[in-house]
C-alpha positions, 0 to 999 in steps of 0.5 A: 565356414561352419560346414568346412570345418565340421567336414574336416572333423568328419572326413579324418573320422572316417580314414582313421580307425581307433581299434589298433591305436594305443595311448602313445600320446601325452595329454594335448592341452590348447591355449586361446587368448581374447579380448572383449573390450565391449564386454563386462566379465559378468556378462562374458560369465553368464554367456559362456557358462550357458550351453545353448550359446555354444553353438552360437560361436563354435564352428563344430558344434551343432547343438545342445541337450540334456543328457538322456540317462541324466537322473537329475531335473533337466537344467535349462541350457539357457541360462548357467549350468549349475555345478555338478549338472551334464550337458550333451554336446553334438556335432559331426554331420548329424543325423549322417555322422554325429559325434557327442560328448558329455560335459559336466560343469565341475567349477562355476565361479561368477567373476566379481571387482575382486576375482577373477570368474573361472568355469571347468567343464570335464568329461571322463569319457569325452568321445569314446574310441577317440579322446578322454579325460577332456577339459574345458576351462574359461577363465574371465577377468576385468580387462583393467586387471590384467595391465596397470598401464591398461588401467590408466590409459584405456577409456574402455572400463568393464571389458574382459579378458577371456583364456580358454584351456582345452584338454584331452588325452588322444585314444586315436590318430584323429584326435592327434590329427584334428589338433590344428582344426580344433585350434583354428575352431577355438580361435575363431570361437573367441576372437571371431564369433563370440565378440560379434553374438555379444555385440549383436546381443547387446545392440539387440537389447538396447533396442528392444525397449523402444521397440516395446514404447512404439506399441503405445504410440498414439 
């Protein structure tokens, strides 16, 4: 599934030139919605806010890596990207085709019992000759929160509710064209991929100190 979408990104790529492509198109913004009954919106935070994982979940993404040019200390993608540091993101077909953009974490707020968690994530530049001014917003919620009737009926408590936002302007056909492909990667993204790494992840650290115990079994 990964390398059929990544192939789609790259095959429009390669039929559509930019160069005689003007901005005719107003900004196009994306909306996906999840729930992630299992997971605490602390835990949703700490995940989604560390680039390393992105790859884990995104179809399109391929990797991660501290910006080249970037004058400040590396930030460790694995854990959340403190607020004003970049992150490169690759994807395309790499080394072949690589595609990239730089995103600069501009709001990092941690949800708590009485607010809701928010990351921003924007490029000015997003991929040259193809779209810019590109944002990535999450925002994270208690479950309970978002229904009354949730709260009193569910047995679920500490889930979260997770809403994503892209946006970008197009400066090429393909960005127009890849609308559909980036709205099929985002869902799967959260409705698919990212409840399965959290769960595996969860039952992956349930499990972990047993396995440590066992070294000490005489």
């Amino acid at each position: 599934m990964k390398s059929t979408v990544t192939i789609a990104i790259v095959a429009l790529a390669t039929i559509t030139s930019p160069l005689s492509f003007s901005s005719a198109f107003s900004p196009i913004s994306l909306t996906t919605n999840s729930k992630l009954p299992q997971t605490p919106p602390n835990e949703l935070y700490q995940f989604l806010a560390s680039p390393a994982n992105w790859p884990k979940i995104v179809v399109s993404s391929f990797s991660v890596e501290s910006p080249s040019n970037n004058n400040k200390n590396d930030a460790d993608l694995t854990r959340p990207l403190p607020q004003g540091q970049s992150v490169n993101e690759i994807f395309g077909l790499p080394p072949l085709f690589p595609l990239s953009v730089t995103w600069t974490c501009v709001k990092s707020i941690p949800p708590t019992t009485t607010r809701r968690g928010r990351l921003e994530f924007y490029s000015v530049d997003g991929v040259p000759g193809i779209a810019t001014r590109c944002k990535m917003n999450f925002d994270i919620d208690a479950a309970a929160a978002a229904s009354a009737a949730t709260t009193k009926n569910s047995n679920n408590e500490g889930g979260s509710t997770l809403s994503l936002e892209m946006e970008y302007e197009p400066q090429s056909p393909l960005a127009v064209l890849a609308t559909p492909i980036l709205t099929v990667d985002n869902a799967l993204a959260l409705k698919v991929f990212l409840p399965s790494v959290l769960l595996e992840s969860s039952t992956s650290t349930t499990t972990t100190p047993n396995a440590h115990l066992a070294n000490f079994d005489v």
